[in-house]
N, C-alpha and C positions, 0 to 999 in steps of 0.2 A: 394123418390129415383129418382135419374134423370138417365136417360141413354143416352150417348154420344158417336157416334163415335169416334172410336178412329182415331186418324190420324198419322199413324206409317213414313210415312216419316217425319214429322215437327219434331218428337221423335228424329229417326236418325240423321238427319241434324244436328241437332241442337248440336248432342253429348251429351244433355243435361239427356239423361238415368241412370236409378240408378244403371247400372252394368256394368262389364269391357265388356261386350260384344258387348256394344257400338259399337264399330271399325270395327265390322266382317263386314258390310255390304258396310262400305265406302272404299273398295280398291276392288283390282280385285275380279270380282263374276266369276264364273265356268257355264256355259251353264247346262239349269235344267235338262238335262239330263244325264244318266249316262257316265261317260265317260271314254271310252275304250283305252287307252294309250298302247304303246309297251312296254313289259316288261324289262327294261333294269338291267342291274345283278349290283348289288354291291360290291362295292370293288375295291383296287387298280390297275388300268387298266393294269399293269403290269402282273397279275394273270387271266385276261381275254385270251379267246381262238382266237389268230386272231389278238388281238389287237398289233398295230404297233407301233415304237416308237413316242410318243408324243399326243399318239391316247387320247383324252377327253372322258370322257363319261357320260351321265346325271346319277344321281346318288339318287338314291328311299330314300326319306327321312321320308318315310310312306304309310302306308295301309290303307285305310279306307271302309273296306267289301272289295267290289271288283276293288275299285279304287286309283289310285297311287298319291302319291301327288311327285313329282321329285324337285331335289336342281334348276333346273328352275323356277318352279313356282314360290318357296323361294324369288327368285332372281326377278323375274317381278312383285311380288307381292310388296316386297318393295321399288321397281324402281315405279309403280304408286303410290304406299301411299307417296310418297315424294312430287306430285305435286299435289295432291285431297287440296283442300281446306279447309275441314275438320276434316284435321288429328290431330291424339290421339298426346299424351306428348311424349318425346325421350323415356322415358324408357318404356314406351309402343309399339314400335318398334324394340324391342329387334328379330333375327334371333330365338328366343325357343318360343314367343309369337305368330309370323307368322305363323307359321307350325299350333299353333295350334287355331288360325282364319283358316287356308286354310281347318284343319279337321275340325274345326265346319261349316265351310260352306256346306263341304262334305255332312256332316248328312245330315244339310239342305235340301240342291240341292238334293239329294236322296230322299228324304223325299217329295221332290214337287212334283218329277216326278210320286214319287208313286200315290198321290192324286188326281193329272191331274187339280187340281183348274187352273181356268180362271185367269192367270198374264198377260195376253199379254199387254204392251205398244205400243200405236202409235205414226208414225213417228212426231207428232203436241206435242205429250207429250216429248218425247227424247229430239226434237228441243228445245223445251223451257229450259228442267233442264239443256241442252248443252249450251246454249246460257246465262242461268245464270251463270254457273260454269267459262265460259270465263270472265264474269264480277268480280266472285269471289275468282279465286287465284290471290293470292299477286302478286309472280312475274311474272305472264302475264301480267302485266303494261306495263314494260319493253319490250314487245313482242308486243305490241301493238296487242292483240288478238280479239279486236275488230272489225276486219279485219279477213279472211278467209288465207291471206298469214301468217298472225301474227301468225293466232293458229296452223298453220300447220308446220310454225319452233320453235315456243312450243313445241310442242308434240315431233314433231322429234328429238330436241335435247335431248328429256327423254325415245327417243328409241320407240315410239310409232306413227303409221301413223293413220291418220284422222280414218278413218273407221275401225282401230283397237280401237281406244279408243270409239267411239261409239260402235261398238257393246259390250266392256266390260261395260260401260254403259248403254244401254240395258237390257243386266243379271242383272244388281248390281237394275235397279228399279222394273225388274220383281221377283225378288228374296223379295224386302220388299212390293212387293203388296200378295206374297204369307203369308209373316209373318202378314201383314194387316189382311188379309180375313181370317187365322186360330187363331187369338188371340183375334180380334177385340169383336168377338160376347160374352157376357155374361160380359164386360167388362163397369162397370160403380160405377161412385162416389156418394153416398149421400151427401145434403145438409151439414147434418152432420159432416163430414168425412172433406168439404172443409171449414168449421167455426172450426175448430179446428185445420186446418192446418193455415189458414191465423193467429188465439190466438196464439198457441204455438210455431209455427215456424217463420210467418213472420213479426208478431209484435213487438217481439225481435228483429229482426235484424235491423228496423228501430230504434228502439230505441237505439240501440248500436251506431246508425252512427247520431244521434239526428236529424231525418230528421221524413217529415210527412208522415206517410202512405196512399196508396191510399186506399180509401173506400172498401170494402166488395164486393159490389155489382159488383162492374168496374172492380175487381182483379179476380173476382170467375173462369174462362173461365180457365184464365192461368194456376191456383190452379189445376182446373181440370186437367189440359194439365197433369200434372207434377205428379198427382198420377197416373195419366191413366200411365204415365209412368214406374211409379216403379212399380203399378201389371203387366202390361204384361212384362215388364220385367221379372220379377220372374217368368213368368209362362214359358217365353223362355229358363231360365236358368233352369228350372227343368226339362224342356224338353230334351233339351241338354244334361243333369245329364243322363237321362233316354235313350237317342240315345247311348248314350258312351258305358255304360254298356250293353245295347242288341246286341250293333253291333260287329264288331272285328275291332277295331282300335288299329295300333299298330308304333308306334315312331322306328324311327331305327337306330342302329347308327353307327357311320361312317364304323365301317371295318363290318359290317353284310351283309349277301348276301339276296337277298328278297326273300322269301319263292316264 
């Protein structure tokens, strides 16, 4: 039996994880601590006390314990997932799937602050994943982002300044060093487990495209990668199963007023 760190950002990154929950981590993160939002009332501004004509007002799209999630967030949340580089398929994207990435982050982020584990990122670590992501969205070509002017009307034009998008950046890798440090440990492949995946799963696939497989030995690392993936996966997703149910998360919808 071997036991291997696991390495949960190459997981994320890659998107290459065996559950929809993939996505939660690659768009706006929330600060790991709790957060205290004004309570803003629901409903037709109209029926508001005060409100003038034409008056906007952000609008609770849910509860999660004691924290709001608002049709802003909604709204910023998939204004960044538009230009991250490793975004999910369109219909992964949907405005009802959002909401409930922003509540499972909620958990999450809840969940870290409770723990107090050691996430902190430095400014040498940021810079780098910052400095790759300019290399890896598509349409920062065009922007020539390469440049410090370039990524700065990038960003702007998608409603985001420099040091907004790093500090959500920031959260989004402290947030999967948190999910690193609490899944990581007890998490490992036998020999076993990776000769049986490379027989039953990846030898077929070669032979369906009549190509030659690479050896055992030279494949086994990645084999690993990729069930390390699907168990902590699973173990995220039951976790999650397990926040829902003890916490009070609650969806709201359009003409409801927030408790």
């Amino acid at each position: 039996m071997r036991s291997t760190r696991y390495n949960a950002r190459w997981w994320w990154l890659t998107g290459s994880g065996a559950f929809a929950i993939a996505a939660l981590m690659l768009m706006q993160v929330r600060p790991l601590q709790a957060q205290q939002k004004p309570i803003v009332p629901l409903g037709p501004p109209s029926t508001l006390p005060g409100a003038g004509q034409g008056t906007v007002l952000d609008r609770v799209v849910a509860v999660v314990n004691d924290d709001l999630i608002l049709e802003s967030d909604v709204d910023e949340e998939q204004r960044f997932e538009s230009i991250e580089p490793y975004r999910t398929t369109d219909e992964n994207r949907s405005r009802e799937r959002t909401v409930r990435r922003l509540i499972d982050r909620d958990l999450i982020a809840q969940q870290a602050e409770l723990e107090k584990q050691d996430t902190a990122v430095s400014d040498k670590e940021l810079d780098a994943q910052i400095m790759t992501l300019r290399k890896d969205i598509p349409t920062c070509k065009q922007y020539h982002c390469e440049t410090d002017a370039g990524w700065k009307k990038y960003l702007g034009d998608h409603g985001f300044t420099v040091e907004e998008f790093r500090n959500r950046w920031r959260q989004r890798m402290e947030l999967l060093n948190f999910i690193e440090v609490r899944f990581r440990n007890g998490s490992q492949i036998s020999d076993a487990e990776i000769k049986t995946y490379y027989e039953k799963t990846m030898l077929p696939e070669y032979a369906k495209r009549n190509a030659t497989p690479p050896k055992l030995e030279t494949i086994a690392p990645r084999i690993e990668e990729v069930l390390l993936q699907q168990q902590v996966g699973n173990l995220l997703r039951d976790w999650l199963k397990s926040l829902r149910a003890q916490g009070r998360v609650r969806i709201m919808s359009p003409d409801e007023v927030a408790p």
